[in-house]
GUDO-474792 format. One record per residue (C-alpha): residue in three letters; z, x, y. Coordinates in pm, whole numbers, plus 32768, in hexadecimal, padded with zeros to 4 digits. Layout:
N
alaZXY/...
//
This chain:
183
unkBA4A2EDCC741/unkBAD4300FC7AB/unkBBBE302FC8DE/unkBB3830F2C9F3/unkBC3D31E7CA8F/unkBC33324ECC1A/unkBBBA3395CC65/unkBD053447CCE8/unkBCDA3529CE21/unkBD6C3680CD71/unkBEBF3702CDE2/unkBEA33869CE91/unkC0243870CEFF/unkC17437D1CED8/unkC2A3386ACF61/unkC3E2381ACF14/unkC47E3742D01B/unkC5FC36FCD08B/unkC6A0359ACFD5/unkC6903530D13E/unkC55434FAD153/unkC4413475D08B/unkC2B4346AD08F/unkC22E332AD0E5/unkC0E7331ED004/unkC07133A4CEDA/unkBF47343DCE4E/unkBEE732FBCD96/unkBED331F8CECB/unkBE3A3304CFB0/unkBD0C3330CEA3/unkBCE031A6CE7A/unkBCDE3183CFE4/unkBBB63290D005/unkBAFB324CCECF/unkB9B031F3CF5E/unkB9A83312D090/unkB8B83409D022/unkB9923544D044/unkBA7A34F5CF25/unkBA0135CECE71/unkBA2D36DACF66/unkBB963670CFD7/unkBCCA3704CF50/unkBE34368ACFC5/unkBF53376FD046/unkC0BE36DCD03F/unkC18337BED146/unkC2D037F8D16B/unkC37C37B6D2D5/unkC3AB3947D306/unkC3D83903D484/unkC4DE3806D493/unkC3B63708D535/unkC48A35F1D471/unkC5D13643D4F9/unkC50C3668D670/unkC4D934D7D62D/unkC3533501D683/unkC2DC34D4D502/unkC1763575D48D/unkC14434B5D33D/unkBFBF34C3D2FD/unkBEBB3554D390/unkBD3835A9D31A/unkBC7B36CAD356/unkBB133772D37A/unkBB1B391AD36A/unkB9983987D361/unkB9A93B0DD341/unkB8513BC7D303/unkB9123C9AD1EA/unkBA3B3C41D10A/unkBB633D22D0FE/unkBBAC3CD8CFB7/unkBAEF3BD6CEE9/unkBBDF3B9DCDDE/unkBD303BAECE0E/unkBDED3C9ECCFF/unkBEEE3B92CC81/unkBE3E3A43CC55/unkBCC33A48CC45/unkBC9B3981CD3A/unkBBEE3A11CE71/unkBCE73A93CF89/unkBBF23A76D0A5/unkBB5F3936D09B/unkBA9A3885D18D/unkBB37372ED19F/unkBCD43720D147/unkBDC53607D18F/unkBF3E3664D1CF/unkC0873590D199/unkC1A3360BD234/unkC2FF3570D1AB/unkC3C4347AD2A9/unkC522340AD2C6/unkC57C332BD199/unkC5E43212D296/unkC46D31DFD305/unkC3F63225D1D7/unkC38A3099D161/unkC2EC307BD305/unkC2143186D308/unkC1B9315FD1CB/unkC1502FD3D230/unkC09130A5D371/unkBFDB3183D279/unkBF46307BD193/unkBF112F79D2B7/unkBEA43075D3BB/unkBE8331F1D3B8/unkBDB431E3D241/unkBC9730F0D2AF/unkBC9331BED408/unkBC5C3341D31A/unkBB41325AD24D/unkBA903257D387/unkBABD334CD428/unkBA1A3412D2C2/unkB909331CD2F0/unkB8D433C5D43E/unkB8D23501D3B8/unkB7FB34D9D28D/unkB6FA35B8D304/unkB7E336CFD39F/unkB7963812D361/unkB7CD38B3D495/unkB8BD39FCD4CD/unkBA0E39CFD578/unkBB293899D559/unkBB563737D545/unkBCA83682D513/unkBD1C3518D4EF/unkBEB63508D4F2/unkBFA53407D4E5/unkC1263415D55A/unkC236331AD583/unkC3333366D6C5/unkC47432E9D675/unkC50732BCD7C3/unkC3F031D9D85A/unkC3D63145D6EC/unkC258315DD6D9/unkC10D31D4D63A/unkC04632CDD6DC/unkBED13363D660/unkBE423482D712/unkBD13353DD6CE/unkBCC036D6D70B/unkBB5B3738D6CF/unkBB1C38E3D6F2/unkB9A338BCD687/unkB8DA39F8D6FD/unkB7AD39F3D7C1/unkB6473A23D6FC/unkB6063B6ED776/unkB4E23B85D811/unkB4423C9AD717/unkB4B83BCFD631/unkB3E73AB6D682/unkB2BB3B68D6C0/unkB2F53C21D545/unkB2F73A8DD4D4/unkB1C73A33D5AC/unkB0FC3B8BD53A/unkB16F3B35D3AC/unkB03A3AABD365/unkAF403B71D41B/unkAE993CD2D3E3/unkAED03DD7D4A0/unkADA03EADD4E5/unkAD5B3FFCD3FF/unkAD2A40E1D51B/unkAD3240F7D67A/unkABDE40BCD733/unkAB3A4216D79B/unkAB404244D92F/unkAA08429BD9E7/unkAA0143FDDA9F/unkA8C44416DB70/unkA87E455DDBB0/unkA7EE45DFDD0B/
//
């Protein structure tokens, strides 16, 4: 019998990070934590370097989901990878300090990865213009996990809705002809 392998959520990004600091999941137990949520096939992952000193600011942003509906790509396929550089649905590790490295790690599998599965599960059906985020950061002065959640989700326009409504009805082929009564 043949072994079957996880799908792995594809790799977008990984910068180059200081020796100081470390990410605190991989690839491998991200994708085995999401396997059954139906947007793995649409996800891609992004590990991002700390490029505003957020680690050294002690308030840590180590993972975070991500919804972007746009009604038109900007570019569909990115020129170095093949993998698509506007995606809908993206997760993001940021690197941490290596000395919480092993805790938030423990807070990822235990906490912040069953909390994403859901909140896809929410989503499932999302197809909507605008923003929705799900992030995760660890403040090192109070010693504790905090989750917050941004959603920028645009209105259905009016016209918009109407166009939906109107989709699958006719429109008449000409106007009707007025009445003049003439004196």
């Amino acid at each position: 019998m043949e072994d079957v392998k996880p799908v792995i959520i594809p790799t977008r990004i990984k910068d180059k990070i200081s020796h100081e600091l470390s990410f605190p999941i991989g690839a491998e137990r991200i994708s085995i934590a999401l396997a059954s949520v139906k947007q793995l096939p649409q996800l891609v992952l992004d590990f991002c370097s700390d490029r505003f000193g957020q680690v050294r600011l002690g308030h840590d942003a180590f993972l975070s989901v991500k919804y972007a509906g746009r009604e038109k790509p900007v570019n569909p396929i990115s020129s170095y990878s093949g993998i698509p550089s506007n995606n809908k649905w993206e997760i993001v590790g940021r690197p941490v300090s290596r000395i919480f490295r092993h805790r938030i790690q423990l807070y990822i599998l235990d906490s912040a990865l069953p909390q994403i599965k859901q909140w896809l599960d929410q989503r499932v059906n999302l197809d909507h213009e605008g923003s929705e985020a799900l992030g995760f950061f660890f403040d090192e002065k109070k010693e504790e996990f905090v989750s917050k959640q941004r959603a920028r989700l645009q209105p259905v326009r009016e016209s918009k809705r109407q166009d939906l409504e109107t989709l699958d009805t006719q429109a008449p082929t000409s106007k009707p002809k007025k009445e003049h009564s003439r004196p």
